[in-house]
C-alpha positions in Angstrom: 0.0 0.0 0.0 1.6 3.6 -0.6 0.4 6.6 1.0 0.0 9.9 -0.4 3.3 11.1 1.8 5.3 9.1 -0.5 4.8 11.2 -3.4 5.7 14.5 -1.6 9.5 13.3 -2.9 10.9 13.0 -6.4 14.7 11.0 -6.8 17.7 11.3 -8.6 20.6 9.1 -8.5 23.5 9.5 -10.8 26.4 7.1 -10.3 29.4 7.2 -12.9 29.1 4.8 -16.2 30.4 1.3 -15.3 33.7 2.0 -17.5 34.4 5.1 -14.5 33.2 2.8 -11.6 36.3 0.0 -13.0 38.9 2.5 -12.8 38.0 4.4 -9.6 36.9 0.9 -8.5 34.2 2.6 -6.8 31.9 0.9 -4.4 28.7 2.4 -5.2 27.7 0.3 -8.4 24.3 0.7 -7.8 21.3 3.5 -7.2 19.0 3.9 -4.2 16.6 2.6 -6.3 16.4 -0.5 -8.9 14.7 1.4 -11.7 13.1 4.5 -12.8 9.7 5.4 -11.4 7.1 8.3 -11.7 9.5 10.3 -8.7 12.6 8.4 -9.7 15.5 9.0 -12.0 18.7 6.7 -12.5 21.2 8.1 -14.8 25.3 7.2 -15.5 27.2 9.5 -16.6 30.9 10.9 -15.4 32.0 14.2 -13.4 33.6 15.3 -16.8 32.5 18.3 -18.9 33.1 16.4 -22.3 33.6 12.7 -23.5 37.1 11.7 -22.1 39.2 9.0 -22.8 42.0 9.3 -20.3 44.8 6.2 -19.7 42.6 4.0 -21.7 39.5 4.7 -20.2 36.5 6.1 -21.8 34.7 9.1 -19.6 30.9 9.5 -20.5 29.5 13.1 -19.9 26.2 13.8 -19.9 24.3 13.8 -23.1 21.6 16.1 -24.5 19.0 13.0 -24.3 19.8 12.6 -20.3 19.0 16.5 -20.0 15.5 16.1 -21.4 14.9 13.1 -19.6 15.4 15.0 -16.9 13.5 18.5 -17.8 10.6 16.1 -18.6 10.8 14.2 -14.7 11.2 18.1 -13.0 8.2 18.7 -15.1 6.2 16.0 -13.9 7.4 16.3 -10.1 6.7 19.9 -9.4 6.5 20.8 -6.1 7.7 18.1 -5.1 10.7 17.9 -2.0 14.0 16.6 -4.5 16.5 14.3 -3.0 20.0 14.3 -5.5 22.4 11.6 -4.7 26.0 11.1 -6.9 29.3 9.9 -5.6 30.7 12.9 -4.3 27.3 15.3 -3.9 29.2 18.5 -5.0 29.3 18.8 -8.8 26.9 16.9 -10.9 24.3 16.9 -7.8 25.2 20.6 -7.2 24.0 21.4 -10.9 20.7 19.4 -10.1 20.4 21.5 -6.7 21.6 24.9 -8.7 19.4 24.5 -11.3 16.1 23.4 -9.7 16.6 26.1 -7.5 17.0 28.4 -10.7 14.0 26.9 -12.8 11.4 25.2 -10.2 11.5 27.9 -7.2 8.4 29.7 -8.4 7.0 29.6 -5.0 9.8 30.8 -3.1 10.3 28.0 -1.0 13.9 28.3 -0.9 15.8 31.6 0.1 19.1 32.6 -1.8 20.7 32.9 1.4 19.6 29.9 2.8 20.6 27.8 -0.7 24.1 29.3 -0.8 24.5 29.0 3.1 23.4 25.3 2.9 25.7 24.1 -0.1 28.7 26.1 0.5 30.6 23.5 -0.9 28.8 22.6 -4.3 31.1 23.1 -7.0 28.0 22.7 -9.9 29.4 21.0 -13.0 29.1 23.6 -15.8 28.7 21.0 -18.2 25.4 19.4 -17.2 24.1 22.9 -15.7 24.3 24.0 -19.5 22.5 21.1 -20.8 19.7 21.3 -18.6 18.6 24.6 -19.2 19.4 24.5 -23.0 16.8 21.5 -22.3 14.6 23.4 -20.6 14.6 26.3 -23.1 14.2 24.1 -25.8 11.2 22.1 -24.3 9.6 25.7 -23.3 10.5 27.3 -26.9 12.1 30.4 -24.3 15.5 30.9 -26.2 17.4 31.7 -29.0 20.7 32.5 -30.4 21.3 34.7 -33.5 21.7 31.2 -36.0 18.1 30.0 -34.6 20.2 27.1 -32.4 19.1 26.7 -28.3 
């Protein structure tokens, strides 16, 4: 049986693609949760700003389909309290946190001061902060450059 309570949260869980887990030999191979779900989001990809192959290993960054995957799960969980998890919870979570904040704060429920106070730390990965919002422009037909690109 689920409650109503359990929808008041929305997940995402980004752990590095298996090829990044081998070399780091990191111990978190999995997400919180097995699979995605109406307030759940797995995605793999790297803390790299571009595809990186680096002493014969191949970095994955994140790709302009796993930014609208994720403007269309912030679309559907509005409102909603977000829980990020990744490795390290300062760069590619920090972009999550930076731009929810940004984008899905219409009510206010979060101060500036309280935000930067909170995450003095987060280091937001330029990378995926740039593909989520060109996502987000893009889905909301907001922006446009000179040559008609988002």
């Amino acid at each position: 049986m689920t409650s109503n309570e359990d929808y008041l949260y929305a997940f995402i869980s980004i752990i590095g693609t298996p090829e990044c887990r081998k070399h780091y030999l990191e111990d978190e191979t999995d997400h919180w949760f097995k699979r995605d779900h109406s307030n759940v989001l797995n995605l793999e990809f790297d803390d790299v700003t571009e595809d990186l192959e680096w002493k014969g290993h191949l970095f994955k960054a994140m790709t302009e389909e796993q930014a609208d995957r994720c403007i269309e799960f912030l679309e559907r969980n509005k409102g909603k309290i977000f829980y990020i998890h990744c490795k390290a919870g300062i760069s590619r979570s920090g972009a999550f946190g930076r731009f929810i904040f940004d984008f899905y704060n219409q009510d206010k429920i979060y101060k500036e001061d309280e935000f930067e106070r909170d995450n003095a730390h987060i280091r937001p990965n330029n990378h995926v902060l740039r593909l989520l919002k060109r996502s987000y422009y893009k889905k909301n037909g907001l922006f446009m450059d000179n040559q008609g690109e988002f």
